[in-house]
PLY file of the C-alpha trace (Angstrom):
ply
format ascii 1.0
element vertex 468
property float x
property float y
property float z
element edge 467
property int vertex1
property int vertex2
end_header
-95.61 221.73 204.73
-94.79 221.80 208.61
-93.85 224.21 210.86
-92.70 223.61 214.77
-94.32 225.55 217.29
-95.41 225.46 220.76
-98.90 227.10 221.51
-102.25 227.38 222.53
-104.53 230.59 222.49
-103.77 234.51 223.54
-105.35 236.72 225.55
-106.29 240.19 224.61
-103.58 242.82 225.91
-102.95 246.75 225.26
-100.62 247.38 223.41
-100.93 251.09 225.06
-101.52 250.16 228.82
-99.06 246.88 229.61
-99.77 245.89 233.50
-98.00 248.38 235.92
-95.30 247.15 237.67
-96.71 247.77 241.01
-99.76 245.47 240.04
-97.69 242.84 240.85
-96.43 243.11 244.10
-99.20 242.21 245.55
-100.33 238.93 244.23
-100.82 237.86 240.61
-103.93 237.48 238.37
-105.77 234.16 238.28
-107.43 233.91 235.11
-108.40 230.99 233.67
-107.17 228.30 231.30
-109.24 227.58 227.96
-110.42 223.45 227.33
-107.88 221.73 225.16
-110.28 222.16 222.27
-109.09 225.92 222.09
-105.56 225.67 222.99
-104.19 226.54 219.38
-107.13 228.84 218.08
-104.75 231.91 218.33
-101.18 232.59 218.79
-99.30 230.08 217.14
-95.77 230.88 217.33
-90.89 229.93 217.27
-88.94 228.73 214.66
-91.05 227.42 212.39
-90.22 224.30 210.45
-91.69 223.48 206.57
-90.27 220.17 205.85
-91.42 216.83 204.39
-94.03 214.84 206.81
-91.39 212.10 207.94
-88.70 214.70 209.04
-89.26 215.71 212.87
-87.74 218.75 212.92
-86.96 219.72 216.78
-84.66 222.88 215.37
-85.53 224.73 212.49
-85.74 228.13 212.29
-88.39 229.43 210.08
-92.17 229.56 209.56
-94.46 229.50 206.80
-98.10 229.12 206.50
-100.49 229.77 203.54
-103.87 228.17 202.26
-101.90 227.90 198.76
-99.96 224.40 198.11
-96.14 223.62 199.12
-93.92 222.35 196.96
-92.79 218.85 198.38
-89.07 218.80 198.81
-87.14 216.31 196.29
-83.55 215.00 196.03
-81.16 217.34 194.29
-80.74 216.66 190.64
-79.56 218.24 187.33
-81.90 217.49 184.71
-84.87 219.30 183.40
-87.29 216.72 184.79
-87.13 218.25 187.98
-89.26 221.03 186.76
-91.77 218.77 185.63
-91.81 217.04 188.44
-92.67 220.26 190.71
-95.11 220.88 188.36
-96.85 217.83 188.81
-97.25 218.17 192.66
-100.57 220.25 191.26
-102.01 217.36 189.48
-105.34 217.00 190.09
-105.65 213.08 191.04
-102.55 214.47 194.03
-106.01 217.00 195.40
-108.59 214.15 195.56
-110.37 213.97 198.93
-108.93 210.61 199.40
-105.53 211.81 199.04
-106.13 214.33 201.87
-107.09 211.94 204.29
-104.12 209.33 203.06
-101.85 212.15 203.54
-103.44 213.32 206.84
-102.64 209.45 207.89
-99.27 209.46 206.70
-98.28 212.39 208.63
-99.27 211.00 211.65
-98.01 207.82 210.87
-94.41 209.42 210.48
-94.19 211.90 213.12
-96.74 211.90 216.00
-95.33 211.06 219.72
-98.35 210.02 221.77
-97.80 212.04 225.06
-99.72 209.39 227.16
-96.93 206.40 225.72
-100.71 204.06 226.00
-102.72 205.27 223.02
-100.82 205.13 219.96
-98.69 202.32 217.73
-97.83 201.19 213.97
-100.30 198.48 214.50
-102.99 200.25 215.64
-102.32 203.22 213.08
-102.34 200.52 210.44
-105.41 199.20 211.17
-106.75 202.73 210.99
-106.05 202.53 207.90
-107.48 199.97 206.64
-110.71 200.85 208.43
-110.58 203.55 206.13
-109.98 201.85 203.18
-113.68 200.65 202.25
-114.65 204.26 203.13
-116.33 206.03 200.10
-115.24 209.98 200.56
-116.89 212.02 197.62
-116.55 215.49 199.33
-114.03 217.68 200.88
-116.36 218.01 203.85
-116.29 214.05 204.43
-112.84 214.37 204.40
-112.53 216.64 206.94
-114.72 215.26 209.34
-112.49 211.64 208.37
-109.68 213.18 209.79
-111.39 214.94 212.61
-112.30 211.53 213.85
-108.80 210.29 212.97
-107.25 212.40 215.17
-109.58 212.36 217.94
-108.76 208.72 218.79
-104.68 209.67 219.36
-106.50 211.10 222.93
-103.86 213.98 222.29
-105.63 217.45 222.92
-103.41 219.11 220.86
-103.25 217.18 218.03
-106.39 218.36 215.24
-107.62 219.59 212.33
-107.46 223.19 210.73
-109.67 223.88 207.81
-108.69 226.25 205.61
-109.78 229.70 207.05
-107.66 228.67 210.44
-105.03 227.28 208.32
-104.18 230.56 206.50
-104.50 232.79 209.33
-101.16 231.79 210.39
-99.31 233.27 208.00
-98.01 235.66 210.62
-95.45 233.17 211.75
-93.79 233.25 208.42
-90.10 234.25 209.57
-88.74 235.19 206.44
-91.69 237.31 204.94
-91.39 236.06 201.12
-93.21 232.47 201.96
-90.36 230.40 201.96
-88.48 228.04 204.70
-84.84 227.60 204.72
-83.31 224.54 206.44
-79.70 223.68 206.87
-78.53 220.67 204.50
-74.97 218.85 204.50
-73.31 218.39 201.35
-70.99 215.16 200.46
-67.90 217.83 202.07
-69.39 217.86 205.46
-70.49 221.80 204.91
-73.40 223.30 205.30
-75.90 224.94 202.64
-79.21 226.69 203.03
-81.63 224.86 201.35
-85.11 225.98 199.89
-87.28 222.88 201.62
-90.59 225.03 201.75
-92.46 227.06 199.45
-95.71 228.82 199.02
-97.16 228.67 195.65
-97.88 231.85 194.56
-96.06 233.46 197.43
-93.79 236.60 196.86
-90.34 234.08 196.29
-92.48 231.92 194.09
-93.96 234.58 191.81
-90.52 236.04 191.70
-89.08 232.85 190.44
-87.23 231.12 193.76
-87.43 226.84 192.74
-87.51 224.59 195.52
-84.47 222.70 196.27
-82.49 226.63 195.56
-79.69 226.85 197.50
-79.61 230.97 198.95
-76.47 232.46 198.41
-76.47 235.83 199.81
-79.13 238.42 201.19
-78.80 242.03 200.26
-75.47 241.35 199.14
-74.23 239.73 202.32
-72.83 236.23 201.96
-75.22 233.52 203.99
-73.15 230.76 203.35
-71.80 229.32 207.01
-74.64 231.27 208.69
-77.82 229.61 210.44
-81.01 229.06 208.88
-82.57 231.65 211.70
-79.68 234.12 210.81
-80.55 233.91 207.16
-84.21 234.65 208.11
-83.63 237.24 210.08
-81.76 239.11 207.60
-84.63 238.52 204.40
-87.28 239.77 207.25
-87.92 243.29 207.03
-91.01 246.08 206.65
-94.14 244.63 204.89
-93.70 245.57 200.93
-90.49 246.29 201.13
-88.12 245.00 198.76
-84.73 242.35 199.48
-83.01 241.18 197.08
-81.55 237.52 197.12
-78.73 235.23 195.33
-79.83 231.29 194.69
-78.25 228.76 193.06
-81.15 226.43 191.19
-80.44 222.85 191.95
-76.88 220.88 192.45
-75.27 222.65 189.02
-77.87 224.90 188.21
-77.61 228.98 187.54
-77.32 231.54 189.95
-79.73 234.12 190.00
-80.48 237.44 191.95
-84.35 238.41 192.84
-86.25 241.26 193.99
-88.72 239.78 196.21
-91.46 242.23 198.14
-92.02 240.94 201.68
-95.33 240.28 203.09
-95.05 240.11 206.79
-98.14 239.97 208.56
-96.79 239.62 211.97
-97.40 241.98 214.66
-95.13 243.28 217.18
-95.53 241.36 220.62
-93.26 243.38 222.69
-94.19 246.70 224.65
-91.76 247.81 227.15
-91.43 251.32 229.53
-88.80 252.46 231.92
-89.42 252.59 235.63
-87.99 254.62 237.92
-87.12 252.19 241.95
-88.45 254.43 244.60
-86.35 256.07 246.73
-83.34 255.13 244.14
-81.89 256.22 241.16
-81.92 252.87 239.48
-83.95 252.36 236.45
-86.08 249.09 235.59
-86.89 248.13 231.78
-90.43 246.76 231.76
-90.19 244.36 228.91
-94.07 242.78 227.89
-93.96 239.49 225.73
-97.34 238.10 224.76
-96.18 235.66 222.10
-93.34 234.41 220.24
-94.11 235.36 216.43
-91.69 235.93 213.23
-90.55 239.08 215.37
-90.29 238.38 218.77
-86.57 237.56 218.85
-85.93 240.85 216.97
-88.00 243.15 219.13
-86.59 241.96 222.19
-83.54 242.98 221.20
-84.11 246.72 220.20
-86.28 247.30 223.10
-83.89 246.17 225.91
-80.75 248.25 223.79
-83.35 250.84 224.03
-84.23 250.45 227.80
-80.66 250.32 228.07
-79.75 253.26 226.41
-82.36 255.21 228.62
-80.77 254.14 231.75
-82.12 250.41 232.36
-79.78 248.71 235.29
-82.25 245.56 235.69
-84.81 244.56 233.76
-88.17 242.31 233.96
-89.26 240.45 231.84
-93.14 239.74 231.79
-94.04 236.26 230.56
-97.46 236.33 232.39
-100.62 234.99 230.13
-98.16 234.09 227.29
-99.24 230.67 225.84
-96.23 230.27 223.82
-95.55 230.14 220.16
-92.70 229.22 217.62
-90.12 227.52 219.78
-86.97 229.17 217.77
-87.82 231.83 218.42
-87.93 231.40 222.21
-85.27 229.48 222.07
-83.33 232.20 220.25
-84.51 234.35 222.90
-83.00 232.72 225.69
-79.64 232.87 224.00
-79.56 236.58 224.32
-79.40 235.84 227.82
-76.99 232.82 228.06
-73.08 231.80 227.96
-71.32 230.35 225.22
-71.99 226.38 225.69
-74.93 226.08 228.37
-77.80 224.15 227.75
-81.03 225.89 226.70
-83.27 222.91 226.49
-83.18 219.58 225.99
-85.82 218.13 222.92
-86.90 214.13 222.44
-88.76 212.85 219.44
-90.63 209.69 219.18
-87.65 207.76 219.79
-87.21 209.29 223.55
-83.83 207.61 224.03
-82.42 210.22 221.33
-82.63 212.99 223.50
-81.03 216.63 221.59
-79.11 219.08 223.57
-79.96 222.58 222.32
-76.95 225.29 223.68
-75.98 228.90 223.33
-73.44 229.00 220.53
-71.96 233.04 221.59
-71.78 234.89 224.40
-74.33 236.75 225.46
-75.97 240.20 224.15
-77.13 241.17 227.42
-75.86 240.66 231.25
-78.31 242.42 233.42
-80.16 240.58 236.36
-83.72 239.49 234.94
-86.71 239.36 237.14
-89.65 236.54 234.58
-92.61 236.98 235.62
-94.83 233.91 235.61
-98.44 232.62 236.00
-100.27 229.55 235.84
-101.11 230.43 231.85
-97.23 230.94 231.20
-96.70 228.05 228.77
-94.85 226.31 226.09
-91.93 228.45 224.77
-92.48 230.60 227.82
-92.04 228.07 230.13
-88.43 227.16 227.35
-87.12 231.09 228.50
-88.10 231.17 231.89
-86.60 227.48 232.42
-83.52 228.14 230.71
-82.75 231.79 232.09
-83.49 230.57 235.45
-81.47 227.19 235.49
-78.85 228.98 234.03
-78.53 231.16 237.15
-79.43 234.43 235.02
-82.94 235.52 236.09
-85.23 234.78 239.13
-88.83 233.53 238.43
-91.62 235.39 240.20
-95.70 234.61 240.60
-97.33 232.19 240.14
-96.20 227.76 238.91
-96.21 228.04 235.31
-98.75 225.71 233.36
-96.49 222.80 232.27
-96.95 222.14 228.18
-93.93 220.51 227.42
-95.20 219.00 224.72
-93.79 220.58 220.94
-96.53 220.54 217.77
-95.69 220.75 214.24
-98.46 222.18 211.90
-98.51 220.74 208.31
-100.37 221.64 205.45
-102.67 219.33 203.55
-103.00 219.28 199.98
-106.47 221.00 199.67
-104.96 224.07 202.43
-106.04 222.75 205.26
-103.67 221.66 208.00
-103.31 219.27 210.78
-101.26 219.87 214.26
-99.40 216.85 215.57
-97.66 216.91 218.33
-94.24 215.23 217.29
-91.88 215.61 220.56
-91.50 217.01 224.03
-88.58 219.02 226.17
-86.73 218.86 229.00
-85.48 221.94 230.99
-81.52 222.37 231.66
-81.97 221.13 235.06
-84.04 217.65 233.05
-87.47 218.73 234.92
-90.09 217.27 232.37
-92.33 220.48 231.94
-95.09 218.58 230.31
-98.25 218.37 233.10
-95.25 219.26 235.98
-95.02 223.29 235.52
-92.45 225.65 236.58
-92.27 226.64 240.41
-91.13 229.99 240.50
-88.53 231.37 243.08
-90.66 233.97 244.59
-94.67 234.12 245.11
-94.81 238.02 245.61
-92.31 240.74 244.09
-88.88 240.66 246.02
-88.17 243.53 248.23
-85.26 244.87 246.67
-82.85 243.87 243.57
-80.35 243.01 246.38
-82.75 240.10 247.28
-82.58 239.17 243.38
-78.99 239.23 243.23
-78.51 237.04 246.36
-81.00 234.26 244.66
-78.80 234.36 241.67
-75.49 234.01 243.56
-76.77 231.12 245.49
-78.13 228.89 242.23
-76.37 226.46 241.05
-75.74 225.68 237.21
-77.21 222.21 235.79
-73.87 219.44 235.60
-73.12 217.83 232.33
-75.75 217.53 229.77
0 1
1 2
2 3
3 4
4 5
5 6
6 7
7 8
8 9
9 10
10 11
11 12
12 13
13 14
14 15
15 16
16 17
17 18
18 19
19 20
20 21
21 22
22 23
23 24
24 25
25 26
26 27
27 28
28 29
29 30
30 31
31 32
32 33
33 34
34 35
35 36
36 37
37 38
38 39
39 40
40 41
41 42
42 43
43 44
44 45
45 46
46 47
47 48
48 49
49 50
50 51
51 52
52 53
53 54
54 55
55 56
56 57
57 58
58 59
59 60
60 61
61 62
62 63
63 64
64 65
65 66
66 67
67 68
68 69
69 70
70 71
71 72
72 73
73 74
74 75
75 76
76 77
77 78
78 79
79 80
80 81
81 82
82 83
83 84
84 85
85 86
86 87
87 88
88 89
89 90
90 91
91 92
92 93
93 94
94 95
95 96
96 97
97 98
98 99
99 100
100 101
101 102
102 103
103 104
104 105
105 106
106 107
107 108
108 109
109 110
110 111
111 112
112 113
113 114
114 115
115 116
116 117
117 118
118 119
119 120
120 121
121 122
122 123
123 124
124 125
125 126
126 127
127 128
128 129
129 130
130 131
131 132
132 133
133 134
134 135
135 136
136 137
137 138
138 139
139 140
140 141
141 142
142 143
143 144
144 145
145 146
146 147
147 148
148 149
149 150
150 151
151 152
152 153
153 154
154 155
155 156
156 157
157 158
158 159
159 160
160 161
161 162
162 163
163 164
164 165
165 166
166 167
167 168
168 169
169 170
170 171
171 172
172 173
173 174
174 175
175 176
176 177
177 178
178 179
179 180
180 181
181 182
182 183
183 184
184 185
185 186
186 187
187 188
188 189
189 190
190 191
191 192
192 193
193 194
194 195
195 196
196 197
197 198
198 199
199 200
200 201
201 202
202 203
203 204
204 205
205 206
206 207
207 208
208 209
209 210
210 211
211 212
212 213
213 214
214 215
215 216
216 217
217 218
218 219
219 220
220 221
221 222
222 223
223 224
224 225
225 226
226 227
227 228
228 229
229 230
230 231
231 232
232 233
233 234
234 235
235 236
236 237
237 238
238 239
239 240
240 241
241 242
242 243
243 244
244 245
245 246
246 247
247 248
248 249
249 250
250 251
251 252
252 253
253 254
254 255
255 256
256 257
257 258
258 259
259 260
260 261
261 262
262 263
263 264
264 265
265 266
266 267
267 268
268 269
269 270
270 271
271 272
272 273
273 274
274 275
275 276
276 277
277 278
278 279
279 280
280 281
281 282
282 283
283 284
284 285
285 286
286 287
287 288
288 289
289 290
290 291
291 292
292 293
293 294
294 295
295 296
296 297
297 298
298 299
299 300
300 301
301 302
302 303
303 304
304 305
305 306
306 307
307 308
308 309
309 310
310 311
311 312
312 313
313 314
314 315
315 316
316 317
317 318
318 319
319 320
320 321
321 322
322 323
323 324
324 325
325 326
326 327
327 328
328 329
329 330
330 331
331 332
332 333
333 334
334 335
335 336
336 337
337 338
338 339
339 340
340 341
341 342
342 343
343 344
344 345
345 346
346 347
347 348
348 349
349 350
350 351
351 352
352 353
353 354
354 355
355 356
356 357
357 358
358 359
359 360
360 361
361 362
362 363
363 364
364 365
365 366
366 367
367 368
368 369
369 370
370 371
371 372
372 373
373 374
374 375
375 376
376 377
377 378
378 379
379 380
380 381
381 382
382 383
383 384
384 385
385 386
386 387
387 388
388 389
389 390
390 391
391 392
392 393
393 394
394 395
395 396
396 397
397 398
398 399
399 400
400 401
401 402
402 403
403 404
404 405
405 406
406 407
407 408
408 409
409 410
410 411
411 412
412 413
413 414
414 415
415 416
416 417
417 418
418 419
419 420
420 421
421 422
422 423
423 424
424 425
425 426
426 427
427 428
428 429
429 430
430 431
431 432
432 433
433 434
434 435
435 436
436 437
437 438
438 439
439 440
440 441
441 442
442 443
443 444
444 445
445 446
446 447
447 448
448 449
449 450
450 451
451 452
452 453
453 454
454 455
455 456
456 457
457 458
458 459
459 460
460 461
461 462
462 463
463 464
464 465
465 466
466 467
């Protein structure tokens, strides 16, 4: 199992007492960066992807995390064999220590992008390998530490080890709440179907009889066919043991089938926001606090900024300070709210950097108001994706401090024994092609503007990226 996320570790903040506005105008805090070594203890968090280990998936939309097994995706076929099959993924000779490390390896060996370009190639994988090969590994712990060392000659911080316990704790980045991943999957007709390509064994779809390889039909009744893999998710998610019901279609020519399933979302809200009244005006401000991008930061956003606006908001900030990142869907997703039909939101490479993707807003956007991002130097990762895109885009200022500069995406896939490994597998590119990655973001203003009119003058002056 993988999932796609950009992160490193959170800092504590209350819920009850977000920064005051006014804290800000006169300079912004300084606190310090953790070593590498801790940069993905915490928050992990965006889209998260659950795919096999040779797919690098720059795009999906869902996330999924459990210390119990995933079902390995297979082809599509109509024949009672493919039961079997799934049921042999739990085979004990498929759980051997050795297998972990070979599958550790393989992952790697499929998907990594050395961020250096010096460290890493087939030949010296290879021979990694085979280094391995007279290696006698009797225990799980031997294992482990086999892979630790694997990974710690890539020379990529970011790329390690999670054993079990750190593994499972992610489960709060599970976008759909019933443990499963949906990806988008062409048919032979050129259209599109929702595909079940992750699973958690004994999660609430398993138990409740969702197959991998199901294609989802509907969700509560509402037709998902045509509709994005994030769109799907966002309409399973819902209140923790709750029930939604959903339609799948079991294999190429299987049955179709309707489920209760009882979500299990574990995610926390990361958004606080307040209104603020100007001084000496009668405009209202909506405060809006992000401190990560989990299963429900996209959704959040949204309520509390229709809220804000409902209570009077004319301009609103947006406070990206201290937030390390998380699933990069979702912050892409995010920025969309923001954006017109068509303009770029970020640009995403793989290994093969000459293949460079060009992510856009596909509608128009929910919400118009001038945006003040506020930035420090431990704004990062699918922060730095919002405030690069909203601010190319000509449709929010940036204000504090030069943002960190990780602009470097890592996938997190589980092992067979429910431990994980995090491998970073590509990097992006801002609208206006600044590489992010060790560069940062400059923002536009160092202290708080004077007035929104000074805001609105940045924006009018700006000018929109060219082409793609």
């Amino acid at each position: 199992m993988s999932f796609i996320f950009t992160s490193s570790t959170s800092l504590p903040f209350s819920p009850t007492k977000p920064p005051p506005i006014s804290a800000v105008k006169p300079s912004f805090p300084m606190m310090g960066f953790p070593q590498p070594t801790f940069l993905l203890a915490g928050a992990l968090s965006l889209g998260l992807v659950i795919s096999t280990p040779s797919c690098i998936a720059l795009e999906s939309s869902t996330t999924l995390s459990s210390s119990a097994q995933l079902v390995q995706s297979s082809p599509e076929v109509c024949r009672e064999e493919e039961s079997e099959k799934r049921d042999g993924l739990n085979a004990p000779e498929l759980r051997s220590d050795e297998g972990v490390v070979e599958q550790a390896w393989e992952i790697v060996n499929e998907s990594f992008l050395d961020p250096s370009g010096k460290r890493w190639s087939p030949q010296s994988w290879l021979q990694k390998k085979e280094d391995l090969s007279g290696t006698s590994i009797k225990t799980g712990t031997k294992a482990h530490d086999l892979i630790r060392r694997m990974l710690a000659s890539l020379g990529d911080p970011y790329t390690r080890f999670l054993p079990p316990p750190e593994f499972s704790k992610m489960a709060r980045y599970d976008m759909t709440g019933i443990g499963i991943n949906l990806r988008e999957v062409p048919d032979d007709n050129g259209e599109v179907k929702l595909k079940v390509l992750g699973l958690i064994l004994d999660g609430p779809a398993h138990t409740a009889g969702v197959q991998q390889g199901d294609e989802l039909l509907s969700v509560n009744g509402v037709d998902v066919r045509g509709k994005s893999a994030f769109e799907a998710s966002s309409l399973i998610q819902g209140p923790s043991e709750t029930l939604v019901n959903i339609m799948v279609k079991h294999g190429n020519c299987g049955p179709e089938k309707s489920f209760e399933v009882e979500r299990q979302l574990v995610a926390r809200t990361p958004v606080f926001y307040r209104l603020e009244q100007v001084e000496d005006s009668a405009t209202s401000v909506g405060y809006v606090r992000l401190k990560e991008f989990n299963a429900l930061a996209r959704k959040d956003i949204v309520t509390a900024i229709q809220r804000l606006q409902n209570m009077g908001a004319s301009y609103f900030i947006l406070d990206l300070r201290d937030n390390r990142g998380g699933l990069v869907q979702a912050g892409i997703e995010i920025a969309k709210l923001f954006m017109n039909q068509g303009e770029t939101v970020i640009y995403t490479a793989g290994r093969e950097t000459q293949y460079q993707n060009n992510i856009v807003a596909d509608s128009a956007p929910l919400f118009t108001s001038p945006v003040i991002i506020l930035v420090n130097k431990n704004t990062a990762s699918a922060s730095e994706i919002v405030a690069s895109a909203l601010h190319d885009n000509c449709r929010a200022v940036l204000v504090g401090e030069k943002t960190f500069g990780k602009g470097l995406i890592q996938s997190v896939f589980e092992l067979q024994d429910g431990s994980g490994v995090v491998v970073t597998i590509g990097k992006y590119i801002t609208p206006n092609h600044l590489d992010i990655n060790g560069n940062g973001i400059e923002p536009d203003f160092k202290k708080f503007p004077g007035s929104w009119s000074e805001v609105a003058q940045q924006l009018n002056q700006c000018h929109r990226p060219q082409g793609g």
